[in-house]
C-alpha positions in Angstrom: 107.4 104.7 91.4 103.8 104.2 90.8 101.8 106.1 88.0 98.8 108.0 88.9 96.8 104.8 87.4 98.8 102.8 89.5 101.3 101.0 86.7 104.5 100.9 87.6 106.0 103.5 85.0 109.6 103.4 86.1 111.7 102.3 82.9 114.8 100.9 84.1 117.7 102.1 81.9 121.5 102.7 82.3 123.4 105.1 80.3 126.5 106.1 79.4 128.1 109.5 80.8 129.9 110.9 78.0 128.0 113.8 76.4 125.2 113.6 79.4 124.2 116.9 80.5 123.4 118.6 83.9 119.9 117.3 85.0 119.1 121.0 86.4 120.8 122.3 83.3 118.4 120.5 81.1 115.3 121.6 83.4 116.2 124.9 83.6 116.8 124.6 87.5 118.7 126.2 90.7 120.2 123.8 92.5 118.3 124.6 95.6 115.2 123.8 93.7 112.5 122.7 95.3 110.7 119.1 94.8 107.4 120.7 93.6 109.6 122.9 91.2 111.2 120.0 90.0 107.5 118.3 89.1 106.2 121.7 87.6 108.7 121.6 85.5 109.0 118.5 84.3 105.3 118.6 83.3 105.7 121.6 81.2 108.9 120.2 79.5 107.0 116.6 78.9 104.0 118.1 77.5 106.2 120.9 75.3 108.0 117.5 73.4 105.6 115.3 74.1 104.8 113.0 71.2 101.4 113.7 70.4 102.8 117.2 69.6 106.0 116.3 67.9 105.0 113.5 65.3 108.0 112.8 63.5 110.6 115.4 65.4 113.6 113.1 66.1 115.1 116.6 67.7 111.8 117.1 70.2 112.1 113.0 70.9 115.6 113.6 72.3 114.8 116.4 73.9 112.3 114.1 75.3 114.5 111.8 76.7 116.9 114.2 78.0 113.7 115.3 79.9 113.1 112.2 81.2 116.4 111.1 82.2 116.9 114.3 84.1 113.9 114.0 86.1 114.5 110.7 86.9 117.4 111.6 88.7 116.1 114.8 90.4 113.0 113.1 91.3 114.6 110.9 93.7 115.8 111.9 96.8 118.9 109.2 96.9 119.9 109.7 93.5 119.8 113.7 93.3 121.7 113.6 96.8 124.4 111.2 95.0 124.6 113.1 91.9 125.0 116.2 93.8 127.8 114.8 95.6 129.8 113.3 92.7 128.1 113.9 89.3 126.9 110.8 87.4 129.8 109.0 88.3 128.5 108.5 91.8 125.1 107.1 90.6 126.7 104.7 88.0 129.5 103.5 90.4 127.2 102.6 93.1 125.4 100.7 90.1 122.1 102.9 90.7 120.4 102.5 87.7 118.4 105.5 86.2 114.5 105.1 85.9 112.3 107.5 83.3 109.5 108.3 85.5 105.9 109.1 83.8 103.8 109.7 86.4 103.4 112.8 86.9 102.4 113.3 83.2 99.7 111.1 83.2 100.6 107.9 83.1 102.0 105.3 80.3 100.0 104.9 77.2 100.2 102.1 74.0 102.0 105.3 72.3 104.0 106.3 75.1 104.8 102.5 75.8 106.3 102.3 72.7 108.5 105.3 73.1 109.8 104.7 76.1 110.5 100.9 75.2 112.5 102.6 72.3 113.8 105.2 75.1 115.1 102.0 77.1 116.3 99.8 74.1 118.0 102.7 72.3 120.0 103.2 75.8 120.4 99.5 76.4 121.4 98.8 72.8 118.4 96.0 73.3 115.7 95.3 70.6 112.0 95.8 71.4 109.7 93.2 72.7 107.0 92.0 70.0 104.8 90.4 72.6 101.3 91.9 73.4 100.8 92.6 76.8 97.9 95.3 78.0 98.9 98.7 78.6 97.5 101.7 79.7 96.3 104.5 77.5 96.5 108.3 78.7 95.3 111.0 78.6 96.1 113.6 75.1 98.3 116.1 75.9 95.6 118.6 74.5 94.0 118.1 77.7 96.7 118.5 79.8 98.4 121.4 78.4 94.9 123.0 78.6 94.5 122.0 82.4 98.3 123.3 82.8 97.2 126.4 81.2 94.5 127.0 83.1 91.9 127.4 80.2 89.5 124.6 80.9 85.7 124.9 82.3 85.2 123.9 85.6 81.5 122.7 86.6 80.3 122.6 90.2 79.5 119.2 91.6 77.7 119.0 94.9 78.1 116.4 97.3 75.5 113.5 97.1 73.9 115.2 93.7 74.8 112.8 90.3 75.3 113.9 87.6 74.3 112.2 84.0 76.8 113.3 81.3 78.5 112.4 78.0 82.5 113.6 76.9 83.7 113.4 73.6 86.1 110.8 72.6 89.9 112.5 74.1 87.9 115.2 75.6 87.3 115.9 78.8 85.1 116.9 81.7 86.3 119.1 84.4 84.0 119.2 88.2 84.9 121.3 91.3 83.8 119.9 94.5 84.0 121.8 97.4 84.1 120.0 101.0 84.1 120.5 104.8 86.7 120.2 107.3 83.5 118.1 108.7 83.1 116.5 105.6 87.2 115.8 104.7 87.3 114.1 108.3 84.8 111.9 107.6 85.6 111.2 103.7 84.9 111.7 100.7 84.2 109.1 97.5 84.4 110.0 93.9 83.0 107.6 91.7 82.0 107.1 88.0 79.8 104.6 86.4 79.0 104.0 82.7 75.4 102.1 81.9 76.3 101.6 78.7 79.9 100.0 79.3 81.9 103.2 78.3 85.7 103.8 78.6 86.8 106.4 80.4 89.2 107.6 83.1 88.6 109.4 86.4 91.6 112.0 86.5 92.6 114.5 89.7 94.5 117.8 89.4 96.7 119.3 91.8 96.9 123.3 91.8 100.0 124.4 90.5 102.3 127.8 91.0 101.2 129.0 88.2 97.3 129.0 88.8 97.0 126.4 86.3 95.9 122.2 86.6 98.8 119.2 87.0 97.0 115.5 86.5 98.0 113.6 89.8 95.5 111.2 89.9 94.2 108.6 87.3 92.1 105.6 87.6 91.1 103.7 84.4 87.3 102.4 84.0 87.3 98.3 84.3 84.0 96.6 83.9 82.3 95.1 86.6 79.4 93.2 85.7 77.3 94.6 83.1 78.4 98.3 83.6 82.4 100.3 83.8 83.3 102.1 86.7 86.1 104.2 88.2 86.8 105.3 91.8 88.6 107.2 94.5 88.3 106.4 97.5 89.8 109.5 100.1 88.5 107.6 103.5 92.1 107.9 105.9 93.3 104.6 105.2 95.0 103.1 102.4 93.2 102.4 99.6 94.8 100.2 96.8 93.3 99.3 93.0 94.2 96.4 90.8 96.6 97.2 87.6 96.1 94.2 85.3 98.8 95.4 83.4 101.5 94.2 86.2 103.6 91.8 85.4 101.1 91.3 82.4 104.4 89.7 80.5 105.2 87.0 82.9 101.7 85.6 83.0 101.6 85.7 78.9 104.2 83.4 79.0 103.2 81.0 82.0 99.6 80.1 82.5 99.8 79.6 86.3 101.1 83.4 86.7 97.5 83.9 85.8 96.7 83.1 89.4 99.4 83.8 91.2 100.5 87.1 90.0 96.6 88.1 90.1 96.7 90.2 93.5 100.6 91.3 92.3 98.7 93.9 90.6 98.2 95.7 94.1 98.9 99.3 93.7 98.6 101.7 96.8 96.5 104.8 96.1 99.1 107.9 96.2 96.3 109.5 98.0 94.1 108.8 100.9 92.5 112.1 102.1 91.6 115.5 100.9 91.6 118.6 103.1 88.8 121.3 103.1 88.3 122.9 99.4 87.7 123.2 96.0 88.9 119.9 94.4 89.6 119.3 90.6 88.4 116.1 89.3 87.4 115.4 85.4 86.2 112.4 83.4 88.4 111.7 80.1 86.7 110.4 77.2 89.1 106.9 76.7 87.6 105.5 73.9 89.0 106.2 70.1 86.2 106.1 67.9 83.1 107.5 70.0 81.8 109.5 72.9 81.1 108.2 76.4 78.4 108.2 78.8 78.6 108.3 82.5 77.4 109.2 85.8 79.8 111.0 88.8 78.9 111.4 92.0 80.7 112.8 94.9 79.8 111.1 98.6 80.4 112.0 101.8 81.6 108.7 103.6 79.9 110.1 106.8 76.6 108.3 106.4 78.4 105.1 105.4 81.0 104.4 107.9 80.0 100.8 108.2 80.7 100.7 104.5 84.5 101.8 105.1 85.0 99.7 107.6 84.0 97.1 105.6 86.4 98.2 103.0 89.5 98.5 105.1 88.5 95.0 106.0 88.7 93.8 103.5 92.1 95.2 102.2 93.8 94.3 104.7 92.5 90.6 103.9 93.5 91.2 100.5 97.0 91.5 101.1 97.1 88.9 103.6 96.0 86.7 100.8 98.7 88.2 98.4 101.4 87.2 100.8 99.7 83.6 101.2 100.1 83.4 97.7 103.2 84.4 97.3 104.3 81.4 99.7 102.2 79.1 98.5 103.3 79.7 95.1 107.1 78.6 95.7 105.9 75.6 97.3 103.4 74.9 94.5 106.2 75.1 92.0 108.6 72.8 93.7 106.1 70.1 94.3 105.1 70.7 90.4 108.8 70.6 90.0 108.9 66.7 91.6 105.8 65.9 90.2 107.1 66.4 86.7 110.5 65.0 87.7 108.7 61.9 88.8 106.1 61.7 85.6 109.5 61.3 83.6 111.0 58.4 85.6 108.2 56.8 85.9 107.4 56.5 81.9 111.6 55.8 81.6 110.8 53.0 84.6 107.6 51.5 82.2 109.4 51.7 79.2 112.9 49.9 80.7 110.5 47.1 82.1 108.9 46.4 78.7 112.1 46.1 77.1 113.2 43.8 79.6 110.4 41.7 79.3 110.4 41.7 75.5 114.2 40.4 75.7 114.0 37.9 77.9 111.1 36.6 75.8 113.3 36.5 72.4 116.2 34.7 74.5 113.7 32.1 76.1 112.5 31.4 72.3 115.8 30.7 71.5 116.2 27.4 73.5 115.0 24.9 71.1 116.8 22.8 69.0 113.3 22.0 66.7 114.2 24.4 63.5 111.4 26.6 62.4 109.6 24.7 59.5 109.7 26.8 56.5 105.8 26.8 54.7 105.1 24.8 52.4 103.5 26.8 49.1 100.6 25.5 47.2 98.5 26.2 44.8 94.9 26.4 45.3 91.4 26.6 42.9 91.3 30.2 43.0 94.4 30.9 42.3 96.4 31.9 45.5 99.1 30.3 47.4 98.8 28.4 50.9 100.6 30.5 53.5 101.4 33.3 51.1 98.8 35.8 52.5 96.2 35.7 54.8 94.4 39.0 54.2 91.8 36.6 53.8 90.0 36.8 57.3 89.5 32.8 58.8 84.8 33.4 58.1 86.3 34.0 54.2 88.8 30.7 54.7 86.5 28.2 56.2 83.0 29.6 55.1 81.8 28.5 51.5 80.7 31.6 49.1 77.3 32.6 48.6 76.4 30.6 45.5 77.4 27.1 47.5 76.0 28.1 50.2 72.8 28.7 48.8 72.6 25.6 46.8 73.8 23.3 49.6 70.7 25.0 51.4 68.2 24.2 48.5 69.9 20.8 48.2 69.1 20.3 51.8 65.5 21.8 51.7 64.5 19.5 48.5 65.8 16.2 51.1 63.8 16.8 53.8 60.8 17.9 51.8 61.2 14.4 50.6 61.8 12.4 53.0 58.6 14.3 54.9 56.4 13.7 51.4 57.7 9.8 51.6 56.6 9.4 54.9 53.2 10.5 54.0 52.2 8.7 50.9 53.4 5.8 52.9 51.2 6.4 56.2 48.3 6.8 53.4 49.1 3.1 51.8 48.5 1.4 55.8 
């Protein structure tokens, strides 16, 4: 199940029957309860123990769990139908592992992460995974108990009218916008920009029974070019955004997942249309240490249908591509697979040659019946023996040394100045 930022927040974890309690026990729930009662709920039990709100509770952090595990099973149609049937025996025996489902709170965060890692490990008996992979923050559960509560401010925002703005760092501000029928049949686009490279999230509520605001949507800001941005996109056809963090642990450990597993990070929007009414969007302060600035506007997709055409275009191509890839990436592997296979036998192949080559050669030398003369050692003027070094290079050996040298040279400069002053005193005699 997808999270309302699009990361996959299902946590894969089996556990253990004994001591498990009833799932509608531990929501508080009739049987006959309906799907959006089983949400509600959930949210008001996730925020009551989240984290954020029960630093260092071990008590609140099983209750937690319990939560989670519960909703995990009523929250899918398969499993709740099995465990109504036959109890948790007829989930685990048909080897229908439980998942811890987030997304309805608002999506994993580095804190949440954490937990629910220890969630899984402590049911898996596993240890926790030190490697650093990105992961989504979310949004404070200040936030969302307020928007549960129904005690946040709401600001009009009219269609095709931006508005400039700053929220506080884990704060948040909430916009109505009001639509159509005209208008929801043509579409409508919500988007968010940040000049000055911001972080932020672009959050939807739902209505809830009890008047108050559950967090549905979430899309994260990513940079794109020299500004961050955040959209949603409610144009009739599936929309989908790019989670960086899928599958963010299989290309930290394999530098061609980098490519390949690039478009994996495909995650359908959960929406694609809105009907006519008030709609409850907000911009969430994401970063820790400051406030951010930003600019929403809410479009009508009426005067740009060529634009969403484009756009549908282009998805489509997208995940064409995606499958491609997926393809070409198991034939890319197995003809890396040979390559390297044949790189190997190839430097064994070089290597086995030379060694032939070197014995043959030491078993050719070997026909002779001449035995190797031993040297013979001498001693010489300075001091060394012949033939017992030669780190003497063969200009030291066989030139003279400087002092020779230079007197041979004066030697033979005096001679032919001679000979040349002869010559002359004898041409002046004639």
């Amino acid at each position: 199940m997808a999270d309302a930022g699009g990361q996959d927040t299902n946590t894969v974890v089996s556990r253990p029957n004994a001591g498990r309690r009833d799932p509608y026990e531990v929501l508080g729930l009739p049987r006959d309860a309906t799907d959006q009662q089983i949400k509600s709920t959930y949210r008001k039990l996730a925020l009551k123990y989240h984290p954020d709100k029960n630093t260092g509770n071990p008590e609140a952090a099983e209750k937690f769990k319990e939560v989670a595990y519960s909703y995990g099973i009523l929250s899918d149609p398969e499993k709740r139908r099995q465990y109504d049937s036959a109890g948790f025996n007829a989930v685990d025996l048909e080897g229908l592992d439980m998942e811890l489902d987030l997304s309805n709170l608002g999506t994993v965060n580095t804190m949440f992460a954490a937990l629910f890692s220890a969630i899984r490990d402590d049911m898996l008996h596993f240890p926790s995974s030190k490697l650093g992979v990105p992961i989504k923050t979310t949004v404070s559960a200040t936030v969302l108990e307020d928007a549960l509560n129904g005690t946040v401010t709401i600001r009009p925002l009219p269609l095709g009218r931006p508005v400039n703005d700053k929220v506080e760092k884990q704060g948040a501000n909430f916009f109505g916008i009001t639509i159509s029928e005209a208008q929801a049949e043509a579409g409508v686009v919500i988007r968010v920009v940040s000049n000055v490279q911001s972080k932020f999230k672009l959050l939807y509520f739902e209505q809830e029974e009890n008047g108050g605001l559950g967090l549905a949507l979430q899309e994260d800001s990513v940079k794109t070019g020299k500004v961050t941005s955040a959209g949603m996109y409610f144009l009739h056809f599936q929309v989908y955004r790019l989670d960086p963090t899928v599958n963010a642990l299989a290309i930290s450990r394999d530098p061609d997942a980098v490519f390949f597993k690039r478009l994996e990070g495909l995650q359908p929007c959960e929406m694609s249309e809105l009907k006519a009414g008030t709609h409850i969007f907000a911009v969430y302060g994401d970063n820790f240490f400051k406030s951010a600035s930003y600019t929403i506007e809410a479009i009508c997709a009426e005067a740009y249908l060529e634009t969403a055409v484009k756009l549908k275009e282009v998805e489509a191509q997208i995940l064409s591509k995606r499958n491609e890839l997926r393809q070409f990436e198991k034939e890319y592997r197995d003809v890396l697979a040979r390559f390297q296979a044949v790189t190997n036998k190839y430097t064994q192949e070089k290597q086995a040659v030379d060694d032939l080559l070197k014995a043959r050669e030491k078993i050719q030398e070997s026909f002779t019946s001449v035995p190797t003369a031993p040297k013979k050692v001498s001693s010489t003027s300075n001091g060394k023996a012949v033939g017992e070094d030669s780190t003497v290079s063969a200009d030291e050996s066989e030139s003279p040394t400087t002092e020779e040298s230079s007197a041979d040279k004066a030697k033979q400069s005096k001679k032919w100045f001679n000979l040349n002053f002869k010559s002359g005193i004898g041409s002046a005699g004639k």
